[in-house]
Backbone as numpy.savetxt, mean C-alpha at the origin, in Angstrom:
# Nx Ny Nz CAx CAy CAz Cx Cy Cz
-3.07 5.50 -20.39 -2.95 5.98 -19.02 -3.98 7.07 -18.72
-4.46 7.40 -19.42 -5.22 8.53 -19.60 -6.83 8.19 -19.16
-7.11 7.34 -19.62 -8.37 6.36 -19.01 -8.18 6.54 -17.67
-7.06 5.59 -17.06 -6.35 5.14 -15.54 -7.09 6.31 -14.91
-6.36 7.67 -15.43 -6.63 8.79 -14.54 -7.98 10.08 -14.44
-8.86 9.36 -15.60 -10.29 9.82 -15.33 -10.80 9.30 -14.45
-11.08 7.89 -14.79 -11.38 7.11 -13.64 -11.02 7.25 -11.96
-9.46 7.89 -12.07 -9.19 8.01 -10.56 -9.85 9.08 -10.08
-10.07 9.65 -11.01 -10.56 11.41 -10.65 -12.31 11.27 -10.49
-12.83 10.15 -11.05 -14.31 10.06 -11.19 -14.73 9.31 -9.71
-13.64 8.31 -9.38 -14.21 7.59 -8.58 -13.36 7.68 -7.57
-12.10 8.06 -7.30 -10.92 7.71 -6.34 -10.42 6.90 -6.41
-10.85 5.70 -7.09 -9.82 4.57 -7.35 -9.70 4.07 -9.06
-8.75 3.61 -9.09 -8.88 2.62 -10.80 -7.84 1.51 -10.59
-8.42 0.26 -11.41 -7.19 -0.94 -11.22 -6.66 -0.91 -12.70
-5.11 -0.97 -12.65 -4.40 -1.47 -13.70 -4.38 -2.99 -13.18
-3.91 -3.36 -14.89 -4.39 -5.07 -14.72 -2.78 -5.62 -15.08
-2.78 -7.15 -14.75 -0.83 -7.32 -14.91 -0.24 -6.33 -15.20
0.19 -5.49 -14.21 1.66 -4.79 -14.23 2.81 -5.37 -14.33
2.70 -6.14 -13.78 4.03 -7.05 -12.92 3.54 -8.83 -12.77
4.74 -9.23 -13.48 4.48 -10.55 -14.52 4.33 -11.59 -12.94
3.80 -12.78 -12.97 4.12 -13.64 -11.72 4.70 -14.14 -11.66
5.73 -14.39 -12.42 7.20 -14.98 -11.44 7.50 -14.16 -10.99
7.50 -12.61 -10.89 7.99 -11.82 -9.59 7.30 -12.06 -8.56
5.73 -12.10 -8.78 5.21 -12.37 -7.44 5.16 -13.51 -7.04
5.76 -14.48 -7.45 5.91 -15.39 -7.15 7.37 -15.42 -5.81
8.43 -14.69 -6.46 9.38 -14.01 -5.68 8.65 -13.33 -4.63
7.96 -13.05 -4.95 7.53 -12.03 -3.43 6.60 -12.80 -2.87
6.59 -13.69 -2.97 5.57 -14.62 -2.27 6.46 -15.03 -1.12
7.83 -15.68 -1.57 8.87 -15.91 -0.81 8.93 -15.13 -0.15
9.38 -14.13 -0.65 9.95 -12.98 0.31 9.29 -12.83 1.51
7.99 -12.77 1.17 6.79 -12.60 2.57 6.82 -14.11 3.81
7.38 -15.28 3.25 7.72 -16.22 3.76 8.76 -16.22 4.40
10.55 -15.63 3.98 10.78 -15.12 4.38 11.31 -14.65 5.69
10.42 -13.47 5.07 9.86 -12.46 6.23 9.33 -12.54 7.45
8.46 -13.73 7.59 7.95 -14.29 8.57 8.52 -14.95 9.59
9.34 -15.77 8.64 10.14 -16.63 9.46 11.02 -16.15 10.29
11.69 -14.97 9.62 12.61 -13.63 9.89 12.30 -13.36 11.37
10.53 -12.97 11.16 10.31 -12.12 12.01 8.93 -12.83 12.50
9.29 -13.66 13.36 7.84 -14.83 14.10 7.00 -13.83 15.16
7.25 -13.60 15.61 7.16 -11.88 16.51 5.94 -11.20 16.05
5.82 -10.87 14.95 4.89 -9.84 14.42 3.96 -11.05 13.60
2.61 -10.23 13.58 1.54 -11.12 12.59 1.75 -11.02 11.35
1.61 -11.73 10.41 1.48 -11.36 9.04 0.68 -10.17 8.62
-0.29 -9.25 8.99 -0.80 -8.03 8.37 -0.04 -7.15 8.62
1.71 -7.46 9.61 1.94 -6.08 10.15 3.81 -6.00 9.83
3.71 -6.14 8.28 5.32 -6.69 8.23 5.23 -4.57 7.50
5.61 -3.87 7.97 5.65 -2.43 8.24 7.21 -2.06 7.51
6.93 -0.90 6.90 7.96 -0.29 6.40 9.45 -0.23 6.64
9.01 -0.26 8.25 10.58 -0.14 8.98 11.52 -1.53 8.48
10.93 -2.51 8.02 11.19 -3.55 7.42 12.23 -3.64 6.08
11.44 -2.35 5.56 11.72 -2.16 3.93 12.80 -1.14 3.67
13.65 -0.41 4.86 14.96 0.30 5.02 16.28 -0.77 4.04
16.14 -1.75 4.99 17.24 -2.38 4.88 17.01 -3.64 4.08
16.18 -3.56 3.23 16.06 -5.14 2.22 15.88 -4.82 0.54
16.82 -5.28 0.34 16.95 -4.96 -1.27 15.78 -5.45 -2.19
15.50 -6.44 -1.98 14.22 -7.05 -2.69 13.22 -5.83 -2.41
12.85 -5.96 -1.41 11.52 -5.00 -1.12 11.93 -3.48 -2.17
12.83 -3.08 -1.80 13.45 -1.93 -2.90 13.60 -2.46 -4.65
13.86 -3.34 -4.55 13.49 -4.09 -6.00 11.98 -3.60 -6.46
11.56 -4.00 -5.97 9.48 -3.87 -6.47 9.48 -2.39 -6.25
9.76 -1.80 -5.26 9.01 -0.17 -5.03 10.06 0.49 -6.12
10.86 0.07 -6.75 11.44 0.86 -7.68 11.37 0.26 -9.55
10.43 -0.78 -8.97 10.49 -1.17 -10.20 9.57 -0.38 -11.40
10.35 0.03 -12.77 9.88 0.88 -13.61 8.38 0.93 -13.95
8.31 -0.43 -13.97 6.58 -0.76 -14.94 5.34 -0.12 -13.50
5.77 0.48 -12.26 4.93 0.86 -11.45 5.45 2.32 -11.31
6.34 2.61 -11.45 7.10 4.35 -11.16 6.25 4.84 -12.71
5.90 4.02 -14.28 5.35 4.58 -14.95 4.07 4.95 -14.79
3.26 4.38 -13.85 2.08 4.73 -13.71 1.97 5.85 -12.50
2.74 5.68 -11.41 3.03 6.72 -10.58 3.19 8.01 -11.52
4.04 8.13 -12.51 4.52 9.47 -12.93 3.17 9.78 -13.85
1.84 8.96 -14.23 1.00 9.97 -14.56 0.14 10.75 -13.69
0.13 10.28 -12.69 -0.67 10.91 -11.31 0.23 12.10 -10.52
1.53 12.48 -10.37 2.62 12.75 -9.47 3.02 14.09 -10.12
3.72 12.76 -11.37 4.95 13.79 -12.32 5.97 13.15 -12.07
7.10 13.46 -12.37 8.62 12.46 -12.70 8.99 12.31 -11.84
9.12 13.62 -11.22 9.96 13.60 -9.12 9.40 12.63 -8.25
9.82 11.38 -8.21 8.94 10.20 -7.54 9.85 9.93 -6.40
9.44 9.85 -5.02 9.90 9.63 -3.76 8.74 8.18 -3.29
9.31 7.24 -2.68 8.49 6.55 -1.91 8.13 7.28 -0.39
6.84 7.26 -0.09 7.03 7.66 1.85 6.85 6.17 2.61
5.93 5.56 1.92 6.15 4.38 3.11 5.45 2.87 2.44
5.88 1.98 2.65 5.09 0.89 2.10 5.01 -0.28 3.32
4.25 -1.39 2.97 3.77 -2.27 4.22 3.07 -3.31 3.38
3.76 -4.48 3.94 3.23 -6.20 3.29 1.58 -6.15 4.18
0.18 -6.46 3.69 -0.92 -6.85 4.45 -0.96 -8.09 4.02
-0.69 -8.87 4.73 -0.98 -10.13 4.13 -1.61 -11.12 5.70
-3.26 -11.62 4.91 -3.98 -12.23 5.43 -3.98 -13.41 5.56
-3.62 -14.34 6.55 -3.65 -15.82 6.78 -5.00 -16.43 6.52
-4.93 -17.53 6.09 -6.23 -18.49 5.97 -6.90 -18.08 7.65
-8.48 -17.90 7.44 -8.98 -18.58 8.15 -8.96 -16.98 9.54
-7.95 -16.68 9.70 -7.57 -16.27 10.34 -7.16 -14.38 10.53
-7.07 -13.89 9.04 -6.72 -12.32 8.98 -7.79 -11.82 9.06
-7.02 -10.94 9.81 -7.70 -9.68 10.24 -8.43 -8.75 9.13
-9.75 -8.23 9.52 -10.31 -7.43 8.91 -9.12 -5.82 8.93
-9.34 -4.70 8.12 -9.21 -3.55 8.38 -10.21 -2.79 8.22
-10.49 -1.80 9.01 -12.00 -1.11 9.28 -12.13 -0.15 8.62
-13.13 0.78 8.14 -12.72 1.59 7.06 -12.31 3.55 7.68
-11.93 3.40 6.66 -10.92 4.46 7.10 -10.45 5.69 5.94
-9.39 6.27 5.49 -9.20 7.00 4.85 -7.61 7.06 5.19
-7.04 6.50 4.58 -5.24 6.85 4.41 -4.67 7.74 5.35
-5.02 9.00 4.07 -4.30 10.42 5.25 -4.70 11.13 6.12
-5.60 10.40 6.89 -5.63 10.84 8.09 -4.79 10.17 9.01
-3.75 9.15 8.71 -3.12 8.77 9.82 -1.49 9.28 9.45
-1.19 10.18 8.06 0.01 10.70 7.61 0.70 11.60 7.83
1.75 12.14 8.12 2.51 13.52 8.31 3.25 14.47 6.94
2.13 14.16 5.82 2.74 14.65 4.72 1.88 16.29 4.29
2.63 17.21 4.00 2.17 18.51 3.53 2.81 18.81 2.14
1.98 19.20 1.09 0.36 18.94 0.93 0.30 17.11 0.92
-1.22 17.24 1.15 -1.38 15.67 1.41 -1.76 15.40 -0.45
-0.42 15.32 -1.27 -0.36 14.64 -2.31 0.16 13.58 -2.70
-0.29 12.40 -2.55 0.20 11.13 -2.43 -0.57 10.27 -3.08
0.23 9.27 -3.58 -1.23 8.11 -4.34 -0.64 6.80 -3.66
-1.45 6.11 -3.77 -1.52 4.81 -3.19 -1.42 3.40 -4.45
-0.05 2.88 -4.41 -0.73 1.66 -5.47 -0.73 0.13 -4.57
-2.19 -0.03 -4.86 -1.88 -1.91 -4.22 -1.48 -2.68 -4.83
-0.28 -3.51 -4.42 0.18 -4.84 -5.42 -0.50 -5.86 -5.16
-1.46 -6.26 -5.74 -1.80 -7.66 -5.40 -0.61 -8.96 -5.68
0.02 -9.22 -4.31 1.09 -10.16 -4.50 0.47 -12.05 -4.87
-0.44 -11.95 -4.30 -1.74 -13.37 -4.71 -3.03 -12.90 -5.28
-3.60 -13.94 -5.19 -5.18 -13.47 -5.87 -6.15 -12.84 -4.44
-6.86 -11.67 -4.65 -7.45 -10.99 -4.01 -9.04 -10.86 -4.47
-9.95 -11.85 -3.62 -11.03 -12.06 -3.60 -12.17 -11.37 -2.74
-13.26 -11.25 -2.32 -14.43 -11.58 -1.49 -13.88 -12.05 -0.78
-13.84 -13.61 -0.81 -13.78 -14.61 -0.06 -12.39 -14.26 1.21
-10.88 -13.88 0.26 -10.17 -13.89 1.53 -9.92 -12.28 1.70
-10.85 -11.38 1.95 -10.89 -10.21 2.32 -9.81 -9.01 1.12
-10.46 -9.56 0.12 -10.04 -8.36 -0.70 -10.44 -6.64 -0.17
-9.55 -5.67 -0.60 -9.97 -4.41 -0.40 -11.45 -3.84 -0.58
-12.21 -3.30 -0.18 -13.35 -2.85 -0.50 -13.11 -1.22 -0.67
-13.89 -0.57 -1.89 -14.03 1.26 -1.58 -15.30 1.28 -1.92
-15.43 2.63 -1.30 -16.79 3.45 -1.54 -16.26 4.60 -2.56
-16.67 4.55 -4.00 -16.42 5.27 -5.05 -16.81 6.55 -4.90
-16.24 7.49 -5.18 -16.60 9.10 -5.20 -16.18 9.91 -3.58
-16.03 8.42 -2.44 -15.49 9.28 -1.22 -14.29 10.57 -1.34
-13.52 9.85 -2.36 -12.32 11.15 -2.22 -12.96 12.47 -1.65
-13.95 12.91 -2.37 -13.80 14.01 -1.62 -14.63 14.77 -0.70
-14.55 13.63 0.29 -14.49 14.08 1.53 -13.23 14.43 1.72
-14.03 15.31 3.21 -12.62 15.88 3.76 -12.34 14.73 4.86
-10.92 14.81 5.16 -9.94 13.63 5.86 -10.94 14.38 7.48
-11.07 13.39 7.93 -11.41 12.85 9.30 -11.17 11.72 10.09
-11.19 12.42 11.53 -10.33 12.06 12.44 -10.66 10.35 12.59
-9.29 9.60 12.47 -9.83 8.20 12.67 -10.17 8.00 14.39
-11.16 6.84 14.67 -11.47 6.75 15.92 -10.99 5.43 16.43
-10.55 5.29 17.72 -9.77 3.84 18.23 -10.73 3.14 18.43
-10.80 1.80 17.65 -11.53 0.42 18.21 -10.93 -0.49 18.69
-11.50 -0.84 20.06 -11.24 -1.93 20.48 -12.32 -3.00 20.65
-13.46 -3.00 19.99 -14.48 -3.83 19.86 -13.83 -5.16 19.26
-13.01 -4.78 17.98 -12.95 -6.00 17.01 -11.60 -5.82 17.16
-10.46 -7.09 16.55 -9.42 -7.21 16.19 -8.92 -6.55 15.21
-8.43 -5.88 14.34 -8.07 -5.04 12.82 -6.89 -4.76 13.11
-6.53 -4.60 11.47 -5.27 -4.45 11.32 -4.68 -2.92 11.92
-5.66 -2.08 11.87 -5.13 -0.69 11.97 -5.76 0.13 13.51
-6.78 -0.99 13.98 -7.15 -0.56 15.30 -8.03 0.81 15.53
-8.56 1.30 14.61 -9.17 2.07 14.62 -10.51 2.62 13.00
-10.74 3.58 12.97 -11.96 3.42 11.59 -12.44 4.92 11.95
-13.03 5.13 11.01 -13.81 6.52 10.41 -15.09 6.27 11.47
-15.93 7.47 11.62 -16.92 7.43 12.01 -18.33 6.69 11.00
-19.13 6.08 11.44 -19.92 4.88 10.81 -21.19 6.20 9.88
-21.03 7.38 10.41 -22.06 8.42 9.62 -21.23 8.43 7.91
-20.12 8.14 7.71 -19.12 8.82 6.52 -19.41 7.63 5.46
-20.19 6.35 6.09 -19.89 4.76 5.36 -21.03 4.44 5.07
-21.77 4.36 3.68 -22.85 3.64 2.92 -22.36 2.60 2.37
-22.28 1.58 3.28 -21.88 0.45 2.31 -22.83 -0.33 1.83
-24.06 0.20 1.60 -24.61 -0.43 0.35 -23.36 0.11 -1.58
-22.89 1.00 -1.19 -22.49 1.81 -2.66 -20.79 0.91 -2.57
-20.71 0.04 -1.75 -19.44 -0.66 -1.27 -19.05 -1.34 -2.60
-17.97 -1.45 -3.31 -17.11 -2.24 -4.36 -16.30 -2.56 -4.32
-16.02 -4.55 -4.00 -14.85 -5.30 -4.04 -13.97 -4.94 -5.35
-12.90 -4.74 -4.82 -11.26 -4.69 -5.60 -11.08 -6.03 -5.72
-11.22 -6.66 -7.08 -10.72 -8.39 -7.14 -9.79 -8.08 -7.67
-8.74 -8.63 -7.51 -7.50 -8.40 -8.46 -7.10 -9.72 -8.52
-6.05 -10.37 -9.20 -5.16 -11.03 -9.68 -3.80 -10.50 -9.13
-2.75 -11.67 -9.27 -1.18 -11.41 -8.93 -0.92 -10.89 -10.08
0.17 -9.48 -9.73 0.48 -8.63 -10.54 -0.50 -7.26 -11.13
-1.49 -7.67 -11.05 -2.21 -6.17 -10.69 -2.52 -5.74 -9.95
-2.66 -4.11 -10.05 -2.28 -2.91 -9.10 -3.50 -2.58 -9.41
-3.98 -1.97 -7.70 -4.88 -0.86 -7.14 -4.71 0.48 -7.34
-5.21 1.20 -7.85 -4.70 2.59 -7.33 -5.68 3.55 -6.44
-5.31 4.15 -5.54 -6.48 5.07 -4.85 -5.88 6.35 -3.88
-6.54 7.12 -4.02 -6.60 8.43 -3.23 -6.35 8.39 -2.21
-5.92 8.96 -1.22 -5.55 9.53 0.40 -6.96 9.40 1.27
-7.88 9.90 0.42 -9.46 10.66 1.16 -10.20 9.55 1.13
-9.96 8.47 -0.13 -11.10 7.29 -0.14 -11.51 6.51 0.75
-12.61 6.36 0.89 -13.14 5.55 2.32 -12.90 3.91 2.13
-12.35 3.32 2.63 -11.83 1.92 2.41 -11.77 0.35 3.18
-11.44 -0.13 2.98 -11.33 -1.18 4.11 -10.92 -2.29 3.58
-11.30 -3.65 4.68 -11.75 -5.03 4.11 -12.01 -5.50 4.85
-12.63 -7.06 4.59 -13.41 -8.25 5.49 -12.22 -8.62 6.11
-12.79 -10.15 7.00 -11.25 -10.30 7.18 -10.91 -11.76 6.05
-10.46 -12.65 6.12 -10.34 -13.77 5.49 -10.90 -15.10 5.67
-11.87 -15.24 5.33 -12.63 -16.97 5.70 -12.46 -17.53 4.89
-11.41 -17.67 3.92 -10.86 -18.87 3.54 -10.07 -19.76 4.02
-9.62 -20.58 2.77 -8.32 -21.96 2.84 -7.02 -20.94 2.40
-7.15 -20.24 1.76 -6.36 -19.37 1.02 -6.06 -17.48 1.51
-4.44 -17.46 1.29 -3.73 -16.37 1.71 -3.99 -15.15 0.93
-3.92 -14.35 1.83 -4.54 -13.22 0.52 -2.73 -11.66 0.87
-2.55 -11.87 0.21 -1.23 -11.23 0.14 -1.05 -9.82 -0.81
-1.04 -8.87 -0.16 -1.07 -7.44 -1.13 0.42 -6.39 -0.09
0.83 -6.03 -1.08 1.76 -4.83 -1.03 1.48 -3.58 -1.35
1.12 -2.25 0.02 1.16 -1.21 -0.46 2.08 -0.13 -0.29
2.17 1.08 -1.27 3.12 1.33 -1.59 3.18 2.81 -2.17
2.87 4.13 -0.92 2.34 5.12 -1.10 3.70 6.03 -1.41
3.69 6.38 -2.97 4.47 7.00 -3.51 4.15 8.94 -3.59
4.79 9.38 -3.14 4.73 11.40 -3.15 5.82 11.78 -4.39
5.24 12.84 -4.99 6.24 14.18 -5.36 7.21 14.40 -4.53
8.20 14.73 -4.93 9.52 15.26 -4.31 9.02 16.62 -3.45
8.32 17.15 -3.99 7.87 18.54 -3.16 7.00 18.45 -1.90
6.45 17.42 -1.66 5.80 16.79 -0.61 6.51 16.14 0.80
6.12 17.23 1.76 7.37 16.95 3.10 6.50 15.99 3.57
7.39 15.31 4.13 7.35 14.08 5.21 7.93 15.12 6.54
6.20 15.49 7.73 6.55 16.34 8.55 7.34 15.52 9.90
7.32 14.24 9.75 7.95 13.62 11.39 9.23 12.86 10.78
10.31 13.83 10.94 11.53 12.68 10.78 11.73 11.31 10.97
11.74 10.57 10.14 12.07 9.66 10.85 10.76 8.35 10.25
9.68 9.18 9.94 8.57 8.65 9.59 8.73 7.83 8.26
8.10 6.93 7.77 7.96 6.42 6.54 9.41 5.15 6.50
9.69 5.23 5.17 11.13 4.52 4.50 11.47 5.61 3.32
10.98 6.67 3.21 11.75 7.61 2.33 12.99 7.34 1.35
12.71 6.87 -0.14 13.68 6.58 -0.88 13.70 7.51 -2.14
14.16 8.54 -2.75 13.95 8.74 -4.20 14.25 7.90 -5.31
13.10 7.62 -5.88 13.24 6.83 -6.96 13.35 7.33 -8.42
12.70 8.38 -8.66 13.16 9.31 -9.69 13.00 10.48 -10.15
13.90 10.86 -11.23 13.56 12.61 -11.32 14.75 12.97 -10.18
14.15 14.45 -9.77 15.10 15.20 -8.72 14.33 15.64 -7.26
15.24 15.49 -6.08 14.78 16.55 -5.22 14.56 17.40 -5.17
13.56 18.18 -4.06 13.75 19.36 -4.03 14.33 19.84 -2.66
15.48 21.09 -2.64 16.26 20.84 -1.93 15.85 21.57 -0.20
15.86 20.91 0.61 15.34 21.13 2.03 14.22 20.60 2.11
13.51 19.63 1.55 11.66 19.19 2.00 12.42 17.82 2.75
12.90 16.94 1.91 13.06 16.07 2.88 14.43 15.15 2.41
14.62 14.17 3.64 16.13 13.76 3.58 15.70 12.22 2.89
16.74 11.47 2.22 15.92 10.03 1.74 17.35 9.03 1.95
16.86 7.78 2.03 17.85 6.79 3.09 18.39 6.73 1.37
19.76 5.62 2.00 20.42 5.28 0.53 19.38 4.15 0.44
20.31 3.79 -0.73 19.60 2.30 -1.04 20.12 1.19 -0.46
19.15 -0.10 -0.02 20.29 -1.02 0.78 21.09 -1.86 -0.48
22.40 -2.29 0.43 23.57 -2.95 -0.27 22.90 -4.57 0.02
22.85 -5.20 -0.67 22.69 -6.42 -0.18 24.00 -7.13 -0.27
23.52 -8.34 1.37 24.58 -9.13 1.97 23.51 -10.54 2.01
23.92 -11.74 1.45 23.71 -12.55 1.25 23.49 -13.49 2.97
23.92 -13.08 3.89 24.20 -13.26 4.88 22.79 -13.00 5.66
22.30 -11.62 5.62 21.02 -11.05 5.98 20.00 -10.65 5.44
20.07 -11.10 3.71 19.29 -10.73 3.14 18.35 -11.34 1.91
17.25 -11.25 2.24 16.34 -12.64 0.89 17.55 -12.61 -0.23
17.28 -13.47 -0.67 18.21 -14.10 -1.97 17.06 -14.06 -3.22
17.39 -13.52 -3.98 16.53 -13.72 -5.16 17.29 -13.66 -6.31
16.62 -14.23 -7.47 17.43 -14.10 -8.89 17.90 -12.49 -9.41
């Protein structure tokens, strides 16, 4: 783990490789299916946290150990989720996201937070895998700006002075390995011109000592270790009902 976290510190990002075996993501492949069906309404890049209150599965993965161990070398033990969100790109059809920097769109003080991506499918070039610019962390967080030129997932992007993307490096991953990256890193992706879905789960885990300043904000769960008492309030866990809720083994 110790590697993991030079690397994060050298560059802002590092990938762990199979975390998480694929018959889970294979489960979560469903789930995102699902989900969809659930919810015809919304696009597939925009299945959003508020989602992940009330579904046990989704709480399945963000609490699952083999990712809270890599969280706790970056963090420390006191592990809280603030918010997570399915991006998942349709053939042919997903949306780019423009590049940007995390916490500038967050309400967390101090802004100590890490980011892990699940690659729930295979994450290529081709169907708009993540891209970073290595060593951005540290910049300082700046103000994102609204686009309405292009379609994107997040509708807005960094100013184009902050982005050398000649120094640009695709994140290929595989199902079951994890991204990890900084708040500050300058980031993005293409959008998808493939035959093929490109499906990732992220899943920005804080210290317990780290307030979530807008009530109400995130899906706030403690996952382990202890609170600390007055920073912030955290939902229970959901009960699952077979009635309203993915079915999984």
């Amino acid at each position: 783990m110790s590697t993991l976290k030079e690397q994060y510190e050298r560059d802002g990002y590092v990938i762990a490789r199979k975390v998480l075996d694929r018959d889970l993501m294979k489960e979560a492949r469903a789930h995102v299916s699902w989900l969809l069906q659930k919810h015809p309404e919304l696009r597939p890049e925009q299945l959003h946290h508020w989602l992940a209150k009330d579904d046990p599965f989704w709480y399945r993965l963000i609490r699952d150990d083999r990712l809270l161990d890599i969280v706790e070398q970056f963090i420390g033990p006191d592990i809280a989720l603030f918010a997570t969100h399915y991006i998942c790109k349709p053939p042919k059809t997903g949306q780019p996201v423009l590049w940007h920097q995390d916490g500038s769109y967050w309400p967390l003080r101090p802004m100590n937070v890490i980011t892990l991506w699940l690659a729930v499918s295979e994450s290529t070039p081709e169907n708009g895998c993540m891209r970073v610019i290595p060593g951005t962390q540290h910049l300082q967080l700046q103000n994102m700006q609204e686009r309405t030129d292009v379609e994107s997932v997040l509708g807005s992007s960094i100013a184009s002075e902050h982005v050398d993307e000649s120094k640009a490096v695709d994140v290929v991953l595989e199902p079951g390995d994890v991204s990890i990256h900084h708040p500050s890193l300058v980031h993005g992706s293409e959008p998808n011109h493939s035959q093929k879905w490109r499906i990732g789960l992220t899943l920005r885990y804080i210290p317990t000592s780290t307030e979530i300043l807008s009530p109400g904000s995130g899906c706030p769960f403690l996952l382990r270790g202890k609170a600390v008492e007055g920073v912030n309030s955290y939902l229970a866990p959901p009960v699952f009902d077979a009635n309203r809720h993915f079915v999984y083994p």
